[in-house]
N, CA, C and O atoms as a printed pandas DataFrame, in Angstrom:
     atom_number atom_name residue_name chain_id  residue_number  x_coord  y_coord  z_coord
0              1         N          UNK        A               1    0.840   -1.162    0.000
1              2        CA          UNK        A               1    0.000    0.000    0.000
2              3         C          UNK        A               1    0.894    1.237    0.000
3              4         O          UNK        A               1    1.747    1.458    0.859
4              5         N          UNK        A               2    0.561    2.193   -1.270
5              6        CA          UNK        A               2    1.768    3.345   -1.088
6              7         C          UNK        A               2    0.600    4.743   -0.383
7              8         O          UNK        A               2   -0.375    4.949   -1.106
8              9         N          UNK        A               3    0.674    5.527    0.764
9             10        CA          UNK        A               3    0.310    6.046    1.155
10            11         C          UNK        A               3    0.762    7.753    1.010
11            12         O          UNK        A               3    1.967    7.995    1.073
12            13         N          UNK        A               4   -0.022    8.691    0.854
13            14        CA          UNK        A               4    0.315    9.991    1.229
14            15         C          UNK        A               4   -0.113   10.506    2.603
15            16         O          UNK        A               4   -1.318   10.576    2.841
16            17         N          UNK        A               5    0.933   10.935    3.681
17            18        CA          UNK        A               5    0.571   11.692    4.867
18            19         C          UNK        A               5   -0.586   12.396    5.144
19            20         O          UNK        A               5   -0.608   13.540    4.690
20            21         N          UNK        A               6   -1.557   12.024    5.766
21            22        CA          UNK        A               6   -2.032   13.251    5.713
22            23         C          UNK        A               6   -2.165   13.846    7.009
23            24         O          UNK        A               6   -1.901   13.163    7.998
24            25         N          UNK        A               7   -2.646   15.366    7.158
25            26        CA          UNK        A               7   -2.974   15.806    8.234
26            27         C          UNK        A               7   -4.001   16.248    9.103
27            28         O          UNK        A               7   -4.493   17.375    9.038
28            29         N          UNK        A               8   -4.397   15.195   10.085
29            30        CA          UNK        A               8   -5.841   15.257   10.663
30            31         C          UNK        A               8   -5.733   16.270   11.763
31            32         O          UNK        A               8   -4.800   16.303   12.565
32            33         N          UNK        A               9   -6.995   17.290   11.741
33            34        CA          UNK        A               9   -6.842   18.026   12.933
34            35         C          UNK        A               9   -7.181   17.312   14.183
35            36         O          UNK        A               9   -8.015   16.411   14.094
36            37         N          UNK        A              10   -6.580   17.622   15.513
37            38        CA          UNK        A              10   -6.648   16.673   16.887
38            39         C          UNK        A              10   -7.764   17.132   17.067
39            40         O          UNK        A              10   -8.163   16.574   18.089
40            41         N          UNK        A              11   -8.551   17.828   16.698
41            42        CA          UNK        A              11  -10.467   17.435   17.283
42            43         C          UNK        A              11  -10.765   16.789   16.926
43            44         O          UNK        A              11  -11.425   16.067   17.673
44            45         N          UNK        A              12  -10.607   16.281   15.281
45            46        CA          UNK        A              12  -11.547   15.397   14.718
46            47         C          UNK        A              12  -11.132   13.961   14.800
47            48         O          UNK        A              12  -11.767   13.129   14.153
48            49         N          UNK        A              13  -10.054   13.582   15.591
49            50        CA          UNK        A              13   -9.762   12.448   16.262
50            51         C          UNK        A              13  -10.379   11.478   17.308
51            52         O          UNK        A              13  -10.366   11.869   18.475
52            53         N          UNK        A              14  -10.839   10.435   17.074
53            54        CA          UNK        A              14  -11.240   10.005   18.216
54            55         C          UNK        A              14  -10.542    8.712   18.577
55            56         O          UNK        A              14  -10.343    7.821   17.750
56            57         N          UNK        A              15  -10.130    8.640   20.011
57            58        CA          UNK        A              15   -9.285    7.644   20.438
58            59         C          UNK        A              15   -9.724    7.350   21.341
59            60         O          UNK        A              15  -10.428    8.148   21.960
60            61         N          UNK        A              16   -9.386    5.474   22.018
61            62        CA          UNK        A              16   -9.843    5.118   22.923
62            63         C          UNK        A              16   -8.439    4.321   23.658
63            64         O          UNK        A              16   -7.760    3.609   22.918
64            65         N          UNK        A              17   -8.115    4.440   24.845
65            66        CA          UNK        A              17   -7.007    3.867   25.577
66            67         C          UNK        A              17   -7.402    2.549   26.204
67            68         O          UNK        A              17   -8.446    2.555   26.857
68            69         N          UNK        A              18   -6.885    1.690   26.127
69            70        CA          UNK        A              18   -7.113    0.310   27.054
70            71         C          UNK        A              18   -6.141    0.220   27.923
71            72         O          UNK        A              18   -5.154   -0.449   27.616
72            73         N          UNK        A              19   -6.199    0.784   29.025
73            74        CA          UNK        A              19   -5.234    0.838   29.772
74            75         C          UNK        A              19   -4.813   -0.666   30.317
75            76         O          UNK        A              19   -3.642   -1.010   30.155
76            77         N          UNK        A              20   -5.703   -1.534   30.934
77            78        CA          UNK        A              20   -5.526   -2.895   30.839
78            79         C          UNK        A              20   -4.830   -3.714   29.857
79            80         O          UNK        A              20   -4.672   -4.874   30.238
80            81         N          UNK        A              21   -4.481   -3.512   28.987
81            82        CA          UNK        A              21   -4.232   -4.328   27.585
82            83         C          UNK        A              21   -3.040   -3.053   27.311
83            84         O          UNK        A              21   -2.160   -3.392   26.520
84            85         N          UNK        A              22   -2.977   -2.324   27.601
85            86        CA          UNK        A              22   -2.313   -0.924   27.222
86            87         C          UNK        A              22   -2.228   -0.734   25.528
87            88         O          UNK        A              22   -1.133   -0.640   24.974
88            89         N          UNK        A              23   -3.732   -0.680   24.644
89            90        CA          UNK        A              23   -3.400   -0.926   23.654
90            91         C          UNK        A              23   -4.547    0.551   23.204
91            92         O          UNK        A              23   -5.710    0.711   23.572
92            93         N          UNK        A              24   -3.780    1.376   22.388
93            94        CA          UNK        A              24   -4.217    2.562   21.676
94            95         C          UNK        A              24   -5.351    2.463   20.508
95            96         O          UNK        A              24   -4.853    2.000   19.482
96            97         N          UNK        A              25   -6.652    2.751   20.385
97            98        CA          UNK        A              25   -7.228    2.718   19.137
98            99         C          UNK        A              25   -7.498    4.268   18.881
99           100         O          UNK        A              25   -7.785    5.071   19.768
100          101         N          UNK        A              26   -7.354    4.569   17.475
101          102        CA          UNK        A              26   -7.411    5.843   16.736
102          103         C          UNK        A              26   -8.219    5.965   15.650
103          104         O          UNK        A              26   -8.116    5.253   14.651
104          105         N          UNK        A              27   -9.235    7.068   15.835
105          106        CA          UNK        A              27   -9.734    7.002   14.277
106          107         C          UNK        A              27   -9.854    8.099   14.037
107          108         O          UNK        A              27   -9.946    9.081   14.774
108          109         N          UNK        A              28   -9.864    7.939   12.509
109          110        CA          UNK        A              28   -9.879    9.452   11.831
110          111         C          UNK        A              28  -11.025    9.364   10.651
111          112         O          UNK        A              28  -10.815    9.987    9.610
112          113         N          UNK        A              29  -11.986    8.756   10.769
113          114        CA          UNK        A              29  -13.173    8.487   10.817
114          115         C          UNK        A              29  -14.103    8.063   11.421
115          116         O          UNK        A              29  -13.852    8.305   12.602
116          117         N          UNK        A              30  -15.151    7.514   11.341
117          118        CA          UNK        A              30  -16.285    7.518   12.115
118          119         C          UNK        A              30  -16.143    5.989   12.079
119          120         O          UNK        A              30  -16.133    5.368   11.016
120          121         N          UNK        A              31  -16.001    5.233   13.652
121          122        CA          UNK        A              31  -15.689    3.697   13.726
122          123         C          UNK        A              31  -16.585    2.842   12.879
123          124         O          UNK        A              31  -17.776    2.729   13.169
124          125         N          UNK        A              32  -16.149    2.343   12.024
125          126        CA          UNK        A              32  -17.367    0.768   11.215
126          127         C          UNK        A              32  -16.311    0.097   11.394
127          128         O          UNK        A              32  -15.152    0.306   11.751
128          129         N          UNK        A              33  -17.306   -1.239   10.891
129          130        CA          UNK        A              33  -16.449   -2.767   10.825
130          131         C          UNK        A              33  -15.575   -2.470    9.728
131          132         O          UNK        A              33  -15.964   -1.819    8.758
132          133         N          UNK        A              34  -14.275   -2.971    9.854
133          134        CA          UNK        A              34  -13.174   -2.725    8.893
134          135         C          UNK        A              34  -12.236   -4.148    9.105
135          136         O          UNK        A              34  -12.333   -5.053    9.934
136          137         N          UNK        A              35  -11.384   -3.946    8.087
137          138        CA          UNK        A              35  -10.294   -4.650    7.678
138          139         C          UNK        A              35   -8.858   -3.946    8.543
139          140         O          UNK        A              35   -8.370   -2.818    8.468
140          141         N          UNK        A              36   -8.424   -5.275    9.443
141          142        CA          UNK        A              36   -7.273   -4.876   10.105
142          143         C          UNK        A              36   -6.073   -4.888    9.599
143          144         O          UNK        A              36   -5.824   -6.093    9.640
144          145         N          UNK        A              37   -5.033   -4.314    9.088
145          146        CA          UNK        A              37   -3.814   -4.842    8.313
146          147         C          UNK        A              37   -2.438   -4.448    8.825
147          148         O          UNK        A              37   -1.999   -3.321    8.594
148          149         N          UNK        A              38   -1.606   -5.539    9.658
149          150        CA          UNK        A              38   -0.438   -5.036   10.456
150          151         C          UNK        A              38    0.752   -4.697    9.605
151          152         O          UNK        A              38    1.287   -5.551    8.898
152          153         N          UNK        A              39    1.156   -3.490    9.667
153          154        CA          UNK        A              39    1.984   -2.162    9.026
154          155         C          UNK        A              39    3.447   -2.603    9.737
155          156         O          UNK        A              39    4.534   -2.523    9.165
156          157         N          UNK        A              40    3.267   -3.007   10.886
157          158        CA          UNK        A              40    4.534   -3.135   11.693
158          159         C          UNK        A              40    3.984   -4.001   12.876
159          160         O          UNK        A              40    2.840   -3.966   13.330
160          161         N          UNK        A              41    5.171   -4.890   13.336
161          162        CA          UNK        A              41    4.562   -5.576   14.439
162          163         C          UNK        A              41    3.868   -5.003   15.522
163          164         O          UNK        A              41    4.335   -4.103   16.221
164          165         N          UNK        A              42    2.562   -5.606   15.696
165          166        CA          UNK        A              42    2.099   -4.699   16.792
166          167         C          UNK        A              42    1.151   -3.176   16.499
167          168         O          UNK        A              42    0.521   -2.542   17.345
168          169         N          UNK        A              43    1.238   -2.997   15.642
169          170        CA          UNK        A              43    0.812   -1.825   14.567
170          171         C          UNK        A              43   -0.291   -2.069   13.244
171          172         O          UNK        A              43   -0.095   -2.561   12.133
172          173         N          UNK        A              44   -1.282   -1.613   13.753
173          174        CA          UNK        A              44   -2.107   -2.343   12.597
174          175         C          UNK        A              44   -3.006   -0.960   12.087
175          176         O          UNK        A              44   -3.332   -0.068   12.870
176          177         N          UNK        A              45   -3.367   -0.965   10.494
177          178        CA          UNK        A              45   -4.301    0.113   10.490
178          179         C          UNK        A              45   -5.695   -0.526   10.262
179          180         O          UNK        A              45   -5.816   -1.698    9.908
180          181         N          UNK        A              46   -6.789    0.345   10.495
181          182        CA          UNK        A              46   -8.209   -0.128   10.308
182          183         C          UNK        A              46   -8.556    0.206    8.375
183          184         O          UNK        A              46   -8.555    1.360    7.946
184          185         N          UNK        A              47   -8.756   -0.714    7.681
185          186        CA          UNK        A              47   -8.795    0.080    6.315
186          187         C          UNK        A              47  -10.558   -0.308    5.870
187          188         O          UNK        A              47  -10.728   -1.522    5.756
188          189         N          UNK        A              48  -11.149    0.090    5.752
189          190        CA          UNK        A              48  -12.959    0.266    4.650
190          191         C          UNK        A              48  -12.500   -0.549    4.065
191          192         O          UNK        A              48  -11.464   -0.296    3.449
192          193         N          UNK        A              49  -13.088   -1.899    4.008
193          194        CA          UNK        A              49  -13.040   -2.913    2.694
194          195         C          UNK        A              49  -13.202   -2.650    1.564
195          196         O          UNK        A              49  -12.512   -2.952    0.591
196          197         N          UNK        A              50  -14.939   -1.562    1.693
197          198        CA          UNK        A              50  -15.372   -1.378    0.247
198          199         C          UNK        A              50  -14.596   -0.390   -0.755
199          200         O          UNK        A              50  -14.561   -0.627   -1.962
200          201         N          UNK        A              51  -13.929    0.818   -0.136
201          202        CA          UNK        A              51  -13.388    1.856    0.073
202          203         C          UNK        A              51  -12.299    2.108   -0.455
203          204         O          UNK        A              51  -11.898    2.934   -1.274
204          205         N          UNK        A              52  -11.566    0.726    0.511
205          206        CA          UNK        A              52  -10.078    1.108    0.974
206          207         C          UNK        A              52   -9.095    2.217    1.451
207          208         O          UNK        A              52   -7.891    2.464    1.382
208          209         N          UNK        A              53  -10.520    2.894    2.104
209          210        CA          UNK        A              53   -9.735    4.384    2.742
210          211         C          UNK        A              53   -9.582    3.722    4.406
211          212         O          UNK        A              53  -10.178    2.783    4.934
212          213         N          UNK        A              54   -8.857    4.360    4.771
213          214        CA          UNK        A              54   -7.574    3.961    6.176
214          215         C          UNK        A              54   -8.777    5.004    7.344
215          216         O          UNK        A              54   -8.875    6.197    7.054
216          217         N          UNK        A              55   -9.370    4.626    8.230
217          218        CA          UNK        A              55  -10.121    5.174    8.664
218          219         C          UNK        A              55   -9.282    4.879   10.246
219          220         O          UNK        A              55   -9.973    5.335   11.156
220          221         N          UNK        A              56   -8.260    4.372   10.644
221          222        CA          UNK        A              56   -8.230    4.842   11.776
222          223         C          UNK        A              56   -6.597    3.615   11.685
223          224         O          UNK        A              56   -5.987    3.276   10.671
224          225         N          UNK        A              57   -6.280    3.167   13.363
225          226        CA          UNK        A              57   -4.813    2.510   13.374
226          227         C          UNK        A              57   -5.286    2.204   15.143
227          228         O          UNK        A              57   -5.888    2.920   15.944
228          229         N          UNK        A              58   -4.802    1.055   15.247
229          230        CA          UNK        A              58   -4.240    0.337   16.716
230          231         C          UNK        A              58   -3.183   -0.031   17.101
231          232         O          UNK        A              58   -2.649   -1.084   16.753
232          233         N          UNK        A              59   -2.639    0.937   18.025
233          234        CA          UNK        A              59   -1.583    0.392   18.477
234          235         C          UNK        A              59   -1.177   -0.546   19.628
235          236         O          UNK        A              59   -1.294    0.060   20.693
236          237         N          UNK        A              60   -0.567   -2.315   19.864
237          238        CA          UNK        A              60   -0.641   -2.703   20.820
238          239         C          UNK        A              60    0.466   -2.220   21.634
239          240         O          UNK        A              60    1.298   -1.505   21.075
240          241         N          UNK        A              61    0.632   -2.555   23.111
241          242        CA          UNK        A              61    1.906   -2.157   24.018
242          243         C          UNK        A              61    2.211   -0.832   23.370
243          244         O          UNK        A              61    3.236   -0.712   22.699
244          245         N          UNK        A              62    1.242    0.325   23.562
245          246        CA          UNK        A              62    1.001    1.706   22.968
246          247         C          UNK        A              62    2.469    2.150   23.965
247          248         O          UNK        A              62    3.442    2.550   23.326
248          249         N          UNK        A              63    2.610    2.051   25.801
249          250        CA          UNK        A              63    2.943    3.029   26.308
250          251         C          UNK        A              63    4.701    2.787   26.294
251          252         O          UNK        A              63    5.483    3.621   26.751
252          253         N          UNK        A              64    5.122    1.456   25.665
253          254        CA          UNK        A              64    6.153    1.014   25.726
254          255         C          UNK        A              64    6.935    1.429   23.698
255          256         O          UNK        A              64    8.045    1.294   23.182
256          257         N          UNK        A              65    5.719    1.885   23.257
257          258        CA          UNK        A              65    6.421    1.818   21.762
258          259         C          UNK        A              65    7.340    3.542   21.983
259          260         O          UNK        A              65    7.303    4.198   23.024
260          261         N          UNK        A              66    8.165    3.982   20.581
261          262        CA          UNK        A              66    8.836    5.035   20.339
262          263         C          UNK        A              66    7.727    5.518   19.187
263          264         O          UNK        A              66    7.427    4.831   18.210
264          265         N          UNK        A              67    7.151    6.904   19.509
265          266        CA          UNK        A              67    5.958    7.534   19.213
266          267         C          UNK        A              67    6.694    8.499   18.288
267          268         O          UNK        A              67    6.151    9.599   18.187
268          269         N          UNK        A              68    7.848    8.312   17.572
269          270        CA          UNK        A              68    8.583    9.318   17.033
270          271         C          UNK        A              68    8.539    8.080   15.419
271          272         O          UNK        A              68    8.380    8.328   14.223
272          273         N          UNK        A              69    8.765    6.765   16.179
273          274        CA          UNK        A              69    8.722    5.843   14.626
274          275         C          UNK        A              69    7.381    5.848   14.972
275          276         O          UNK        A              69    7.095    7.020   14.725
276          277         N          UNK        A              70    6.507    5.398   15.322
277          278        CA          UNK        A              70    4.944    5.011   15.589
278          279         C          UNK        A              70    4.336    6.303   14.147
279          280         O          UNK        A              70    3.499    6.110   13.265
280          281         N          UNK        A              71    5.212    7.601   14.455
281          282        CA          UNK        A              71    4.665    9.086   13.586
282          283         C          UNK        A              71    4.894    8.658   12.029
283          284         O          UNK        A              71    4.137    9.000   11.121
284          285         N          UNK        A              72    6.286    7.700   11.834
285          286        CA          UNK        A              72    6.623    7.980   10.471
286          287         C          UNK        A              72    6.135    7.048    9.646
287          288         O          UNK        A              72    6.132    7.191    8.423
288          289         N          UNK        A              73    5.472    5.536   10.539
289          290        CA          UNK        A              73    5.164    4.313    9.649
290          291         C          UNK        A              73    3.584    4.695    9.044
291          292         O          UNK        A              73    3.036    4.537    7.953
292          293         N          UNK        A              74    3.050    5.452   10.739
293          294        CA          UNK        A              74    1.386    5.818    9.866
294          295         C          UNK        A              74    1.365    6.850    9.080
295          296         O          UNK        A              74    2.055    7.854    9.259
296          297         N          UNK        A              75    0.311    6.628    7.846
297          298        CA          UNK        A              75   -0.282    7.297    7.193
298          299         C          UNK        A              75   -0.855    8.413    7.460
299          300         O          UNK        A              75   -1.352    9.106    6.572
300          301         N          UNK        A              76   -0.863    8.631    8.294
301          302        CA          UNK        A              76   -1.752   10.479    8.779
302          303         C          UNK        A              76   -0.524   10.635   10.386
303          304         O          UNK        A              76    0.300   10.060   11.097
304          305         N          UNK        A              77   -1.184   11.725   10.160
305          306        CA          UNK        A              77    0.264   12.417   11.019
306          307         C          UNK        A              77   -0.683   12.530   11.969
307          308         O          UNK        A              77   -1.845   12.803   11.667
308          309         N          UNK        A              78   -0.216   12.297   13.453
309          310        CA          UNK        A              78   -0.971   12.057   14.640
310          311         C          UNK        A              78    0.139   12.774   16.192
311          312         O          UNK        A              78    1.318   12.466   16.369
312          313         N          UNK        A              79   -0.549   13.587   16.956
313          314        CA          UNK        A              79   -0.156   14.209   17.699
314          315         C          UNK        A              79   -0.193   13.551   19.150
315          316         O          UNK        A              79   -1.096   13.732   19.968
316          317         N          UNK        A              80    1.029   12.692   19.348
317          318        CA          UNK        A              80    1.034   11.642   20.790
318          319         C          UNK        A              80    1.045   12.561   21.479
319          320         O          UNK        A              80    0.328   12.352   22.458
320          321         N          UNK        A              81    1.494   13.501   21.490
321          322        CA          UNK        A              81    1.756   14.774   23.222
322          323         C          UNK        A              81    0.790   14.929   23.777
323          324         O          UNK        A              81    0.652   14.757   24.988
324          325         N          UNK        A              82   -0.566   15.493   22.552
325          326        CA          UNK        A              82   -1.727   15.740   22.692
326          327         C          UNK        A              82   -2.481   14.305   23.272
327          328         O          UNK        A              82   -2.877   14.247   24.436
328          329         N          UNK        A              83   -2.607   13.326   22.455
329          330        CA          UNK        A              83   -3.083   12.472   23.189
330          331         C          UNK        A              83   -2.819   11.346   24.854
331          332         O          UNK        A              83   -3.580   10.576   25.440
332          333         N          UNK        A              84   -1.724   11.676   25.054
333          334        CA          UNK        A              84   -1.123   11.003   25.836
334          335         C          UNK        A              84   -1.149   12.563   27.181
335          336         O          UNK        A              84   -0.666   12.591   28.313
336          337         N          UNK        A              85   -1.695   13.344   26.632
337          338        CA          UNK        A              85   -2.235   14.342   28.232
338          339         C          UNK        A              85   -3.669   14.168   27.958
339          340         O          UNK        A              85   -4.053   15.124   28.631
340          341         N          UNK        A              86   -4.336   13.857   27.659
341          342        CA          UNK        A              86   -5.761   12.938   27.707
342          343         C          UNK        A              86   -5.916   11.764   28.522
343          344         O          UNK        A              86   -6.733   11.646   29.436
344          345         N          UNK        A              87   -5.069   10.886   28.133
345          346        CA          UNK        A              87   -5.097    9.799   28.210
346          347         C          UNK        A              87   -4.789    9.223   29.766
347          348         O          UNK        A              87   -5.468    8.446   30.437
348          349         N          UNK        A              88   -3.513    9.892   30.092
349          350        CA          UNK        A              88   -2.652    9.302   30.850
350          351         C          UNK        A              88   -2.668   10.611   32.132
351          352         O          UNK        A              88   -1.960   10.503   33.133
């Protein structure tokens, strides 16, 4: 899959933390049933079957990954600072 960056504003983000599981879900659309596809171990994006537009990404062992590579493998540019003073 060859991807262009894009840039989502942090309102229109919605994320959910599993602090138990410590595992990050992100969307940058509105959650449906989707197709999971791991990008990197541990790293998976949510993609629209019918679509094939990238509507969101899960990250597992979120609080232990480097959020600097986590920025460059996904497809939309995502603001951890911001989310991780939400979150945490």
């Amino acid at each position: 899959m060859i991807c262009t960056k894009v840039k989502i504003p942090k309102e229109a983000i919605v994320y959910d933390y599993d602090n138990n599981y410590d595992i990050l879900n992100i969307y940058i659309d509105k959650p449906i049933p989707a197709v999971a596809e791991e990008i990197y171990p541990g790293v998976y994006l949510f993609i629209d079957d019918p679509t094939d537009n990238v509507i969101g990404a899960s990250i597992l062992d979120y609080s232990k990954r480097d959020k600097k590579y986590i920025r460059k493998i996904l497809p939309f540019d995502i603001d951890f600072n911001y989310i991780n003073s939400k979150i945490i």
